[in-house]
Every structure is written in C-alpha cells, then in structure tokens.
N, CA, C and O of each residue as an XYZ file, in Angstrom:
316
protein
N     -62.512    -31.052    -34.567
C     -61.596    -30.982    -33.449
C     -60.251    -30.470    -33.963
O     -59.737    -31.084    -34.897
N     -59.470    -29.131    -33.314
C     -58.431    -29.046    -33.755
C     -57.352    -29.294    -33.160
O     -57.294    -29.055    -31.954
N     -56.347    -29.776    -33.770
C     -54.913    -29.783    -33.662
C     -54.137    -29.313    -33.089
O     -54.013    -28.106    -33.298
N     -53.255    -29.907    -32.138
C     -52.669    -29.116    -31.261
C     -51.431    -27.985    -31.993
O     -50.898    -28.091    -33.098
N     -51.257    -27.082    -31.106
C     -50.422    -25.946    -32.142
C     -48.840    -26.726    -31.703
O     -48.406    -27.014    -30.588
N     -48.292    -26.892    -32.934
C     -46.838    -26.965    -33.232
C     -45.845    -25.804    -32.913
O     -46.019    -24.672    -33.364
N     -44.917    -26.102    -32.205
C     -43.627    -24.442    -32.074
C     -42.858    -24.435    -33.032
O     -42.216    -25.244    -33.702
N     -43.135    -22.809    -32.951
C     -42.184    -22.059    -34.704
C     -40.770    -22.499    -34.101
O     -40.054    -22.484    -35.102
N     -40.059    -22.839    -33.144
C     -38.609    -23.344    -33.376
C     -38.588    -24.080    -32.513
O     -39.364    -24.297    -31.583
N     -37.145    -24.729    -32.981
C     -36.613    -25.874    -31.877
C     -36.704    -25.411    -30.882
O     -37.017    -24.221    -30.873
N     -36.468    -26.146    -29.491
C     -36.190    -25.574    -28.334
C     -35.048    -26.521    -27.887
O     -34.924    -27.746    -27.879
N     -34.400    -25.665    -27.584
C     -32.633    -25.824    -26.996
C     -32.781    -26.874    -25.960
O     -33.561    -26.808    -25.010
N     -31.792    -28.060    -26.275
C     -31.640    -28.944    -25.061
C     -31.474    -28.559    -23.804
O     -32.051    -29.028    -22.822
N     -30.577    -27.585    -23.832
C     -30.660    -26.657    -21.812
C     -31.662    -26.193    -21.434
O     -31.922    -26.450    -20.258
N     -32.720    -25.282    -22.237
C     -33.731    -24.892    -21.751
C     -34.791    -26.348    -21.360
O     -35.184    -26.322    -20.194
N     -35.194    -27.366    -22.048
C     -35.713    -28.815    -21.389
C     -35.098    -29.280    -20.474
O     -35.902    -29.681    -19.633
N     -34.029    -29.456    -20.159
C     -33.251    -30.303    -18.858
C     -33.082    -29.294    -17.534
O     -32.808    -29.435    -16.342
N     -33.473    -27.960    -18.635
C     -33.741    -26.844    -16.863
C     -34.741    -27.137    -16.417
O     -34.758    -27.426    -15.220
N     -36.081    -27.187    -17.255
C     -37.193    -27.367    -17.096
C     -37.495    -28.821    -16.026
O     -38.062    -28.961    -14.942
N     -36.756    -29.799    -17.024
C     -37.019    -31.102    -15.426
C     -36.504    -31.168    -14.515
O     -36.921    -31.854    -13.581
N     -35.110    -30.282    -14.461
C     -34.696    -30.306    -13.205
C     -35.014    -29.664    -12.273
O     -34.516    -29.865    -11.165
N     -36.210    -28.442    -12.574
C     -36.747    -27.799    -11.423
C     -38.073    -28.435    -11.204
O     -38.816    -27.914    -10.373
N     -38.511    -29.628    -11.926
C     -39.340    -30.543    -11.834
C     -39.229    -31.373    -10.985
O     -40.048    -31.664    -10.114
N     -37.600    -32.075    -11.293
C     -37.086    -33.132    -10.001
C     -36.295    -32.455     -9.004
O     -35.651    -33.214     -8.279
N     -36.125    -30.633     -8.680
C     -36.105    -30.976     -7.456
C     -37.194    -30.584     -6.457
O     -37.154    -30.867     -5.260
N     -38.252    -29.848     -7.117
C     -39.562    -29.767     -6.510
C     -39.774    -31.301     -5.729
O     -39.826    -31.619     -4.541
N     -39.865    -32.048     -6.966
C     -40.397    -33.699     -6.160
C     -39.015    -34.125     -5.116
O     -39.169    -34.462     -3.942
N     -38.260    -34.072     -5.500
C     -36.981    -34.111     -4.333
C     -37.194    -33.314     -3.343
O     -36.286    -33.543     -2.545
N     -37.839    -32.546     -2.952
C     -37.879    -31.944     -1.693
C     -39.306    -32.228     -1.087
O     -39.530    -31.788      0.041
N     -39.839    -32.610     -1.448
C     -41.329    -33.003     -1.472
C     -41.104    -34.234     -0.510
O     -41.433    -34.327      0.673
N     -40.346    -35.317     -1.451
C     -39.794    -37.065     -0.721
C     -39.230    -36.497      0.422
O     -39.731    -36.616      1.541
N     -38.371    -35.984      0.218
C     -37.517    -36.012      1.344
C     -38.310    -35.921      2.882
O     -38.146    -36.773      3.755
N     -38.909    -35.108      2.980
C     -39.875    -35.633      4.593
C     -41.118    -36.650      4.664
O     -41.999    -36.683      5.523
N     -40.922    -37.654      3.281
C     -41.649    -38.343      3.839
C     -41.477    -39.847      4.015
O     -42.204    -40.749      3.600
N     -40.401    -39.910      4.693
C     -39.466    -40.949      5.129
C     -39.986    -40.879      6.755
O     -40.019    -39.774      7.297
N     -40.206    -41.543      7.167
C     -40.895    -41.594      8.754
C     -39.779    -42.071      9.243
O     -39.411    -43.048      8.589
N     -38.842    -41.716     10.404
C     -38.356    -42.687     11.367
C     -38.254    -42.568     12.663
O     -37.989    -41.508     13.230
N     -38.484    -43.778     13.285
C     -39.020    -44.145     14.762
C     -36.955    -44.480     15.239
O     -35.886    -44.502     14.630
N     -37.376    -44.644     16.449
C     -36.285    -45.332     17.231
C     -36.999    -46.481     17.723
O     -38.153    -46.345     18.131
N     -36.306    -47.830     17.724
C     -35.914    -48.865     18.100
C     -36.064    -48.963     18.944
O     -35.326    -48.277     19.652
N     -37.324    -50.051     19.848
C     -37.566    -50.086     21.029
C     -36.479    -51.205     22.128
O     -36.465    -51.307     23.355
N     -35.763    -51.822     21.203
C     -34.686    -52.589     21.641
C     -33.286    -52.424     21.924
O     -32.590    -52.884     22.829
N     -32.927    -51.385     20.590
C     -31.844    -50.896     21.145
C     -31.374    -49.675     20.878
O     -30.200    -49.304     20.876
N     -32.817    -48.774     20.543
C     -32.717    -47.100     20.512
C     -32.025    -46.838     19.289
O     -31.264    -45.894     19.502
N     -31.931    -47.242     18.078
C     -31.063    -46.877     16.766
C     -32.808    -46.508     15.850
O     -33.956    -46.941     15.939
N     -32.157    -45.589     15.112
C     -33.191    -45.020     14.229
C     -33.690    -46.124     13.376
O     -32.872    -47.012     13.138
N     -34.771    -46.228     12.915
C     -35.430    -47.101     11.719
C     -36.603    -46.707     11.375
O     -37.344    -46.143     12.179
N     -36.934    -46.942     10.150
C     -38.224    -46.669      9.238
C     -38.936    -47.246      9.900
O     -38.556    -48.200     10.578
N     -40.551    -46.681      9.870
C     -41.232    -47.328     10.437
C     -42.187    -48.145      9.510
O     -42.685    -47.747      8.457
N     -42.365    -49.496     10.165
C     -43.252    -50.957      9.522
C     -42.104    -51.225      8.931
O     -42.208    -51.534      7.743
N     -40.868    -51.203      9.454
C     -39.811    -52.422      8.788
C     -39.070    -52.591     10.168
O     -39.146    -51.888     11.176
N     -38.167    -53.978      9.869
C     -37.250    -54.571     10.882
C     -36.096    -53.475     10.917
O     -35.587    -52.911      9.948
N     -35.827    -53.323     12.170
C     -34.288    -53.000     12.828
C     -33.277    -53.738     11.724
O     -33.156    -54.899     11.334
N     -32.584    -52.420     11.406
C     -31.777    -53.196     10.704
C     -30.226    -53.030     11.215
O     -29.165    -53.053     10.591
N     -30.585    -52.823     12.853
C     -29.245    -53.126     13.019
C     -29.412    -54.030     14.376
O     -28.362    -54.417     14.888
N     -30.204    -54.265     14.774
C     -30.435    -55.726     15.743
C     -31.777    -56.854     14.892
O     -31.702    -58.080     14.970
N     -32.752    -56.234     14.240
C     -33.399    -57.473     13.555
C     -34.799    -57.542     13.749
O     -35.536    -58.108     12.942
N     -35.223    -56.959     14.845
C     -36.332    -56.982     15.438
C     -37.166    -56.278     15.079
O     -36.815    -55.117     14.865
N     -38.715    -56.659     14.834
C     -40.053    -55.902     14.589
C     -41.284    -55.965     15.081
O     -42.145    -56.635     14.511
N     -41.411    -55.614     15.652
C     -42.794    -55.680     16.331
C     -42.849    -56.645     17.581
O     -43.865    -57.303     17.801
N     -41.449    -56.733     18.606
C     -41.575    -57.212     19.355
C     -40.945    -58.302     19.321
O     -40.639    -58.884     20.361
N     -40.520    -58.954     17.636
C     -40.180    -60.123     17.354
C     -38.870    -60.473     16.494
O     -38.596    -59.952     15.412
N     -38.289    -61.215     17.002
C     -37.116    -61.153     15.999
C     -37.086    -61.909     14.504
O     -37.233    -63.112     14.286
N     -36.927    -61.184     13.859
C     -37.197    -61.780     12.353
C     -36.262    -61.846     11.477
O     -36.354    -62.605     10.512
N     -35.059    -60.941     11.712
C     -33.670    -61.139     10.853
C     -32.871    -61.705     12.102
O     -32.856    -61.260     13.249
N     -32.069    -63.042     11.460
C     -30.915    -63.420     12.198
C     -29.629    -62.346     11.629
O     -28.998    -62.334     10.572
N     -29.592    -61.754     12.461
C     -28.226    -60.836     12.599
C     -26.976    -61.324     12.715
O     -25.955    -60.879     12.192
N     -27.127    -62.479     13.589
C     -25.673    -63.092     13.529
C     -24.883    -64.007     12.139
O     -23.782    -64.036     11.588
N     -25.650    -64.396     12.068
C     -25.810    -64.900     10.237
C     -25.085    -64.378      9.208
O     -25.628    -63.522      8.511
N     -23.602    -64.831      8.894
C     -23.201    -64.047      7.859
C     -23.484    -64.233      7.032
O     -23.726    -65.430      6.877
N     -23.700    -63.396      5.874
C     -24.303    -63.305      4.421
C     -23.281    -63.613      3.460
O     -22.321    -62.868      3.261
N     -23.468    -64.676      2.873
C     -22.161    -64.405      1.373
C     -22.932    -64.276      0.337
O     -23.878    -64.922     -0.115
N     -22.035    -62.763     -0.150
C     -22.308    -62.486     -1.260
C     -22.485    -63.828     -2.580
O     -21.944    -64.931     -2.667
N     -23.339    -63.223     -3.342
C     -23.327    -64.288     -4.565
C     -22.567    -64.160     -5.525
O     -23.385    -63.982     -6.428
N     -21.323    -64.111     -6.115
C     -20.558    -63.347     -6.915
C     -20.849    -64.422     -8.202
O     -21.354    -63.830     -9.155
N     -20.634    -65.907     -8.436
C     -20.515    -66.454     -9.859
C     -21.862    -67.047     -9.639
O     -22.488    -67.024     -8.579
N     -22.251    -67.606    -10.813
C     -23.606    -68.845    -10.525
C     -23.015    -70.183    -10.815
O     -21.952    -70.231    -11.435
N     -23.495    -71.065    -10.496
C     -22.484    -72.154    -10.391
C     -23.751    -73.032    -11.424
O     -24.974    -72.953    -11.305
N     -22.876    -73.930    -12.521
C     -23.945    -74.245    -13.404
C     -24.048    -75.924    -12.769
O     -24.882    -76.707    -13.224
C-alpha cells in the first residue's frame, strides 16, 4: 500500500484561509434558507417553526413561557 504523496513546498497561510473561507461561505449560504419561519397565530410576529413565540409565549395553542415574568440575570454565585 502506498503512501500518500507529500508537497514539494510549504503552502502559504493566505492561500489555506482562502481556501476555508470559500468553504464557509458556500455552507453560509447554504444555512441561511434553512431557517423556516411561520407567523404567530396569536399575535402575527414572525417565529421559527416547532418553537414558542418568543414574543407572547405561546405554542401550539398553549401558553408555555410566562412572559410577564421578569428574568434576573445571574451575575455572582452565591456560596
């Protein structure tokens, strides 16, 4: 079994980081339409679809995030 062939020279850091970047933006344009979003049968705002409204709460008919609920951040841990 033979050996894979080795290159007679270095290859330049710009020429590799060109190389993935027309790698990542092939796949970057690829993702990009495949983000699904529906409108909100409650209160017509865009959202992904198979997740909660994330600006009233609601999914599938049902409310599952309390919206009114303020959130505090967690900033220290308390020992």
């Amino acid at each position: 079994m033979s050996k894979r062939p080795t290159p007679k020279k270095q290859q330049a850091n710009s020429q590799s980081s060109r190389r993935y970047k027309a790698f990542q933006n092939r796949a970057r344009k690829r993702l990009v339409n495949s983000v699904a979003l529906t409108t909100c049968p409650k209160c017509k705002e865009a959202k992904m679809q198979h997740s909660a409204c994330s600006n009233c709460g609601e999914y599938n008919g049902r409310q599952v995030l309390d919206m009114g609920k303020k959130m505090d951040k967690i900033t220290k841990v308390k020992a």
